[in-house]
PASE-89829 format. One record per atom (N, C-alpha, C): y, x, z. Coordinates in pm, whole numbers, plus 50000, padded with zeros to 5 digits. Example, Ala and Ser with C-alpha at 12.3 -4.5 7.8 and 13.67 -1.06 7.14 Angstrom:
BEGIN
494315131950780;495505123050780;496705132050780;497755128550708;498945136750714;500035129050787;
This chain:
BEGIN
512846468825871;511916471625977;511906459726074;510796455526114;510596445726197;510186451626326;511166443926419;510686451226579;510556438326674;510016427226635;508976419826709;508866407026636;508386397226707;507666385726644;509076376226671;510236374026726;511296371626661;511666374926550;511346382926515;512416392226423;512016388326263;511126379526297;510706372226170;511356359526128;511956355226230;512946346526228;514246345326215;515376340726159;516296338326146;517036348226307;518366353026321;518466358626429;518916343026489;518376345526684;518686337726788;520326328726769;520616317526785;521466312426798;522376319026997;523626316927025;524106323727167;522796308527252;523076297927245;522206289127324;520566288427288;520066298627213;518486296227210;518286318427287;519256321227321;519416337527359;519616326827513;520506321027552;520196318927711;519106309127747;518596302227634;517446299027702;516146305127722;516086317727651;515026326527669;515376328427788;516416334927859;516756341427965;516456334428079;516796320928054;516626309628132;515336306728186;514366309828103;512726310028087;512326323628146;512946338128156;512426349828217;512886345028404;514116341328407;514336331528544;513426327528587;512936315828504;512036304128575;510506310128593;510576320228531;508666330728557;508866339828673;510476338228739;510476345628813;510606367728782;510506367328642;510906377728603;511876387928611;511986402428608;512936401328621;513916410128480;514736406528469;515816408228308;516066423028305;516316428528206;516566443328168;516776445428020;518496453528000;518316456227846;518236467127834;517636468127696;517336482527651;517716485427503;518406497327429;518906496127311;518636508627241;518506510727147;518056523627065;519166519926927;519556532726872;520406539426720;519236532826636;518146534526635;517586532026502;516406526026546;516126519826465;513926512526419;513366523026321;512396527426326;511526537026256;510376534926300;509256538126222;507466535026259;507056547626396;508006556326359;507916565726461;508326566326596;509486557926631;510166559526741;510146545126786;509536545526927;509466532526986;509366532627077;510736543527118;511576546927262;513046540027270;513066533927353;514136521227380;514656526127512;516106532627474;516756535727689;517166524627703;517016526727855;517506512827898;518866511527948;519646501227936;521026497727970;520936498428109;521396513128221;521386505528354;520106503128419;519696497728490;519046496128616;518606483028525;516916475928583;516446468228567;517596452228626;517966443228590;519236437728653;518496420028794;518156434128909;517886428129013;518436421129062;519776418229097;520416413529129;521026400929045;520666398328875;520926388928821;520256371428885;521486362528882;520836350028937;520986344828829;521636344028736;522156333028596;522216338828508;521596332128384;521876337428209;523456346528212;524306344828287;526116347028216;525716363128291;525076367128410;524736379828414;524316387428323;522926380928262;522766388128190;523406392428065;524196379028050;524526381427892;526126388327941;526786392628000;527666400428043;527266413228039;526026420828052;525876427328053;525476434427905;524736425527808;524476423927697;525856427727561;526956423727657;528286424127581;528656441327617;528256444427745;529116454427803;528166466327741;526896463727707;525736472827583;526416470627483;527076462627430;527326462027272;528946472627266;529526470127350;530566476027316;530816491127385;529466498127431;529466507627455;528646518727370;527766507227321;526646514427195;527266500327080;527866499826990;528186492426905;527226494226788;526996502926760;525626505326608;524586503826673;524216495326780;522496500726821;521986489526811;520546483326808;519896476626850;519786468927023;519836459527014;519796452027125;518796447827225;517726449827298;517436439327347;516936435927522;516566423027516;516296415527662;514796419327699;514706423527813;512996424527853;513166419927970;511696411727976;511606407328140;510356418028165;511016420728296;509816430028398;508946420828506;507626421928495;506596413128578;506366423728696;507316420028882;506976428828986;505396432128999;505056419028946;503406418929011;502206426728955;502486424928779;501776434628703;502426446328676;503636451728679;504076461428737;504596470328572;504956458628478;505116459628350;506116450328246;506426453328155;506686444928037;506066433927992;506376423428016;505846409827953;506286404127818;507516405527816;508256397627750;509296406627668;510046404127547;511236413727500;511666405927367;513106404127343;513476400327237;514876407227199;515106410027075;516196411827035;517476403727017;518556409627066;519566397727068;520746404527003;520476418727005;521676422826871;520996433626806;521836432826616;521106440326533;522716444326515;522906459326459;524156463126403;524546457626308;523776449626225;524296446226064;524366426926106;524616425326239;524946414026282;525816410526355;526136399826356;527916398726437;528056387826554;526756380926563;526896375226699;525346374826802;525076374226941;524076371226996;522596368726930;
């Protein structure tokens, strides 16, 4: 199952995962993970890890937090979304962990 236009790609290297992050920063965005048990054509409800992460200033926030999702949901799907205050929505989202994978 494919769950976005990453996902056609090879998974993220840890330094091409903080430079996305690096890039939701620089749009002024703001970072949020969200993780689901399974991908299915049916379900494309994603809870979210926590609070949208307002208070993040640097990639090591986010990806601290990214670690502290993995080892609380260890079988789930991973991923990063930036929230746009202005359009008042989802812009952006990538996956940065799959269960049948072992790093970022």
């Amino acid at each position: 199952m494919k769950t976005e236009t990453f996902s056609y790609l090879p998974p993220m290297t840890a330094a091409q995962v903080v430079s996305q992050i690096e890039y939701i920063f620089r749009e002024k965005l703001i970072p949020a993970i969200e993780y689901t048990d399974r991908l299915a054509a049916d379900k494309s409800y994603w809870s979210m890890w926590k609070l949208p992460l307002f208070g993040a200033e640097k990639p090591k926030d986010v990806l601290a937090e990214i670690e502290a999702c993995k080892t609380q949901n260890p079988g789930c799907y991973i991923k990063v979304v930036g929230y746009d205050s202005i359009r008042q929505g989802q812009v952006l989202s990538f996956v940065v962990h799959r269960p049948d994978q072992s790093t970022a």
